[in-house]
N, C-alpha and C positions, 0 to 999 in steps of 0.2 A: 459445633465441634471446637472445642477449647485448644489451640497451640500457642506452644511458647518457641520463639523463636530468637535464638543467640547472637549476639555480633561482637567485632573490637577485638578476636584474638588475630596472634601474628608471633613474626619474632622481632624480639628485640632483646639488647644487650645486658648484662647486670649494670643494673643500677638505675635501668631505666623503668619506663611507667607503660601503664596500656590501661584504657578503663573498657570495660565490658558494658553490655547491654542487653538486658532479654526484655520483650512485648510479648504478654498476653494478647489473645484475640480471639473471637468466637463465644456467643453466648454467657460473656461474663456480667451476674450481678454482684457480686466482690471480691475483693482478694483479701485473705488474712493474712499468712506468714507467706515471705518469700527466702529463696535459698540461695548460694550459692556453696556447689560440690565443686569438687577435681577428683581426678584419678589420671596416676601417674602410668607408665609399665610395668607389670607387673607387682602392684600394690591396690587395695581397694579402694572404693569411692569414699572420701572424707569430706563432712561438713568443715566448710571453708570461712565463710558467714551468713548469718540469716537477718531476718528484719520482719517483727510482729511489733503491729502497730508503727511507732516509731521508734522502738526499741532494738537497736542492732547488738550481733555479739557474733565474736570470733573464735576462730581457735587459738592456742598461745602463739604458734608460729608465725601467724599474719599480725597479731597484734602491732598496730602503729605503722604501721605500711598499708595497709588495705581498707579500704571507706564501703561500707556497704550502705546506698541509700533509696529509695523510690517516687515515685512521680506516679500518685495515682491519680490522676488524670489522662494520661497515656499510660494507663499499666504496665508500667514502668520499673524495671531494678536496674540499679546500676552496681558496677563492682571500679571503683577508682583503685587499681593497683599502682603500688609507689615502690621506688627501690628494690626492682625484683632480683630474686634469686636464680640461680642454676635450680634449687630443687624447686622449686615455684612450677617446672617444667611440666604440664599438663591437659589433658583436655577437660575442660572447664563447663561446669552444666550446672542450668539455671533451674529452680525448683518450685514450683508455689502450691500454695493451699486453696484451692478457688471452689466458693461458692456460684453455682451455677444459676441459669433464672428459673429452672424448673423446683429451687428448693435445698438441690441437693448440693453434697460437699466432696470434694476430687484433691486428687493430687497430682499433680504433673509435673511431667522432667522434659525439657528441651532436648535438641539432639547433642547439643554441647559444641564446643569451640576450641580452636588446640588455640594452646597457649607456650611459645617456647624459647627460655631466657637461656640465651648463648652467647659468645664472643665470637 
């Protein structure tokens, strides 16, 4: 049974930083694209950034503050948040694409991680 489990949220102030972490675990033979989502109160879940292959990409609002990268060795994603915002305020859910050993191909969402920039 494949879960992805979250860490590294909290609060911290604007302008500071926090880097996240999600581990796959359970019957994984590989990982393709992994994700990182948010969703705020009362607004839907938006793609934050993602990482297929080694190719990452964001949405405009992270642009240049936000490092999406992985460590497939420990199935591994990381989210390096830089300079956060008030709106940045969220609970933060890790995403991947995992092929499993039986063949087949899944997608999974962690339970997510709040994430909350205040003064």
């Amino acid at each position: 049974q494949v879960q992805l489990v979250e860490s590294g949220g909290g609060l911290v102030q604007p302008g500071g930083s926090l880097r996240l972490s999600c581990t796959a675990s359970g019957g994984i033979f590989s990982i393709n694209a992994l994700g990182w989502y948010r969703q705020a109160p009362g607004k839907q879940r938006e793609l934050v950034a993602a990482i297929t292959g080694r190719t990452p990409t964001y949405t405009d609002s992270v642009k240049g503050r936000f490092t999406i990268s992985r460590d497939d060795a420990k199935n591994t994603v990381y989210l390096q948040m830089n300079s956060l915002k008030p709106e940045d305020t969220a609970v933060y859910y890790c995403n991947a694409d995992i092929m499993v050993r039986t063949g087949a191909r899944y997608n999974y969402w962690g339970r997510g991680t709040q994430v909350t920039v205040s003064a």
